[in-house]
C-alpha positions in Angstrom: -1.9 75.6 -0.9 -5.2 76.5 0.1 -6.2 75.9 3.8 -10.1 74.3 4.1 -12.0 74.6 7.0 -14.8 71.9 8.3 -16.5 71.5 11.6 -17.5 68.1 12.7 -17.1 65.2 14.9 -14.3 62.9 15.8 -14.9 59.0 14.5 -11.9 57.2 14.3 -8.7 58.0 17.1 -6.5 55.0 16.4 -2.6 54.7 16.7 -1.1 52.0 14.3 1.5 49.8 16.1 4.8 49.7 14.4 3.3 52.5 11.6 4.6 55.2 13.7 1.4 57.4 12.5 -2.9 57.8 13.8 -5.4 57.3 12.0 -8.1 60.5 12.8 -11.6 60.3 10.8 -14.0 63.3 11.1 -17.3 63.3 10.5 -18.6 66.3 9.0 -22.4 67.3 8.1 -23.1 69.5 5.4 -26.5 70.4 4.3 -27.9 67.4 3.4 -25.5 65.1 2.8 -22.3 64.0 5.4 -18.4 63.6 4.4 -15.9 61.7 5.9 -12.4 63.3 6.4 -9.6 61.1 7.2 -6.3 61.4 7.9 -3.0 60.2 8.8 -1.2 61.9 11.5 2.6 61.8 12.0 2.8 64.5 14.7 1.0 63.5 18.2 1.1 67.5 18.8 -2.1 67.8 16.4 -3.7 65.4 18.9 -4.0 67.5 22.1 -6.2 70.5 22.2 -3.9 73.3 22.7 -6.2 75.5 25.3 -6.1 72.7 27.9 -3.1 69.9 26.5 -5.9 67.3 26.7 -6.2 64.6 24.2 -8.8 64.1 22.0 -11.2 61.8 22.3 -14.3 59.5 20.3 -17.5 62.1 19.6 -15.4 65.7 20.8 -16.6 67.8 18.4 -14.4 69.8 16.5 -13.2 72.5 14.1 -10.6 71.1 11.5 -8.0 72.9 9.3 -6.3 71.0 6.5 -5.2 71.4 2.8 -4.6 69.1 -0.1 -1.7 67.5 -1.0 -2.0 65.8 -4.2 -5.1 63.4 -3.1 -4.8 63.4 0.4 -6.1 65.9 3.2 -3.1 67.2 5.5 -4.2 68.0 8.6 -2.9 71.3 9.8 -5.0 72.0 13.5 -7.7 70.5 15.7 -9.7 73.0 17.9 -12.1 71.5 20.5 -15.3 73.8 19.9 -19.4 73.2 20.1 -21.6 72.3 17.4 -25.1 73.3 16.8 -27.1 71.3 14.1 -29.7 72.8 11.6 -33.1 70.6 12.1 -34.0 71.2 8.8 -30.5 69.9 6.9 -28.2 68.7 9.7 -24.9 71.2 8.4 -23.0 71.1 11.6 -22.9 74.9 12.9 -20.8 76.8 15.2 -22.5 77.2 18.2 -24.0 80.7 18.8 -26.2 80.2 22.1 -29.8 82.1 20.2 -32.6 81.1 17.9 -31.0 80.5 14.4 -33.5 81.3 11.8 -32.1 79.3 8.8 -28.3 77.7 8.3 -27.5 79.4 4.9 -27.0 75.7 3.7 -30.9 74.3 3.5 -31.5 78.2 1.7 -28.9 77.7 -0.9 -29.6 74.2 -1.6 -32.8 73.4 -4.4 -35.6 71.5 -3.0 -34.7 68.6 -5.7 -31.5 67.7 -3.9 -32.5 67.7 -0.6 -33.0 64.2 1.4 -34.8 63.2 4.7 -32.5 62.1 7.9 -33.5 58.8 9.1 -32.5 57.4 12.6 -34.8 54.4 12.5 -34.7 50.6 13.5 -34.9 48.7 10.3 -34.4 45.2 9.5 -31.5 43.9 7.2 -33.0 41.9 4.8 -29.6 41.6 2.3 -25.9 41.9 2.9 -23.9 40.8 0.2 -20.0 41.1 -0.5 -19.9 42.4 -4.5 -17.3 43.8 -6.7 -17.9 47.4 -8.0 -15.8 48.7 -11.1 -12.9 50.2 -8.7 -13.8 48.7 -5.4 -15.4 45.9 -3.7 -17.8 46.5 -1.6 -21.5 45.9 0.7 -24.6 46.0 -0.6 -27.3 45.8 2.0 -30.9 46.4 1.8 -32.8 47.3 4.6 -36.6 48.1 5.1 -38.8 49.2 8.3 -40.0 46.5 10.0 -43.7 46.8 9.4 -43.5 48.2 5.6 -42.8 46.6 2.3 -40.7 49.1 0.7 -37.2 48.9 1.2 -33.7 50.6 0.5 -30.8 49.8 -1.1 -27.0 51.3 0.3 -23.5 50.5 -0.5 -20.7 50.2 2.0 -17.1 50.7 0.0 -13.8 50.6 2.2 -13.4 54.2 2.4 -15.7 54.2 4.8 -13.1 52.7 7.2 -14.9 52.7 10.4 -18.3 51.5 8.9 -16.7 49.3 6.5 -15.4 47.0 9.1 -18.5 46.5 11.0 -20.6 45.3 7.9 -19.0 41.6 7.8 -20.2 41.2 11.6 -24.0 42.1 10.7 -26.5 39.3 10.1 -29.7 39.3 7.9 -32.9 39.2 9.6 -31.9 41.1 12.7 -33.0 44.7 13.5 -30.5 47.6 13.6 -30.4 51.6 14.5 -29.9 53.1 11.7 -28.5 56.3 10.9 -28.8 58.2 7.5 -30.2 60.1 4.2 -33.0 58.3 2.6 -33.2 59.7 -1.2 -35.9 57.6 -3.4 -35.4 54.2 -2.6 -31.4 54.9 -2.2 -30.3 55.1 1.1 -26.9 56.6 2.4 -25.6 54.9 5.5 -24.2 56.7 7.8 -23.8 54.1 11.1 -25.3 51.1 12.0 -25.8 49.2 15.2 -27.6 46.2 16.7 -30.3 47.1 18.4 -30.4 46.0 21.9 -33.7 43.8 23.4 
């Protein structure tokens, strides 16, 4: 067993009724690109940050240890802690209170694979409900308001909290929209309506 080690953000805090387990997603940036760790957690004693026995809540950041078993992350501790973000690649960093010259992740990573963060209002021209080869999911497309070109992103259920707000969106209205633009693929990260 080999205990992993991710900072990032707390998504999803949700207690199943009758389940007897939480549901705990993380959001976690890397250089260029974010991941989504989620568990299911049996003990409520991984919930409280030990230094003060508060629980945790939407958007505390945190440091998470886990480890594989089989598939599946296993959460093994939640540490509150504060995150520092590169501005050139967006890896979440451990906050060290200076001037950071350069992450280690944008230096390590070629220039071809790097993609540009977006947090833009766009407009959702297409969302459509479509079966992939293992999954169904959302295709959207979206495009800025005032250009032609557009972008095309997929929504599949294992993005749980995302997934479920896609039926609820309508085409034609504009959103905030959070994520990596790569070509004309786009990799959605959140989505909201935008308020007028």
């Amino acid at each position: 067993m080999s205990l992993l080690k991710n900072l990032g953000t707390i998504k999803k805090l949700h207690g199943l009724e009758g389940k007897g387990y939480t549901k705990l997603i993380i959001s976690v940036n890397l250089p260029f690109w974010t991941k989504y760790l989620q568990f299911n957690v049996w003990s409520k004693d991984l919930l409280f940050n030990s230094a003060d026995e508060k629980q945790f809540q939407l958007e505390d950041q945190v440091e998470v240890k886990y480890y594989y078993k089989g598939d599946f992350p296993e959460l093994t501790s939640l540490t509150k802690t504060r995150l520092e973000y590169c501005p050139v690649c967006y890896s979440g960093l451990e906050e060290i209170g200076s001037q950071r010259m350069e992450c280690g992740g944008c230096s390590i990573t070629p220039n071809d694979e790097r993609r540009e963060r977006t947090n833009d209002v766009m407009t959702l021209i297409a969302c459509t409900e479509k079966q992939y080869r293992y999954s169904v999911g959302y295709k959207l497309k979206l495009s800025y308001p005032e250009w032609d070109s557009s972008f095309i992103t997929v929504v599949f259920p294992n993005k749980l909290f995302l997934y479920s707000k896609i039926p609820h969106l309508e085409v034609g209205k504009l959103y905030k929209v959070v994520g990596w633009k790569g070509g004309n693929l786009f990799d959605l990260l959140d989505i909201c309506e935008v308020d007028n």
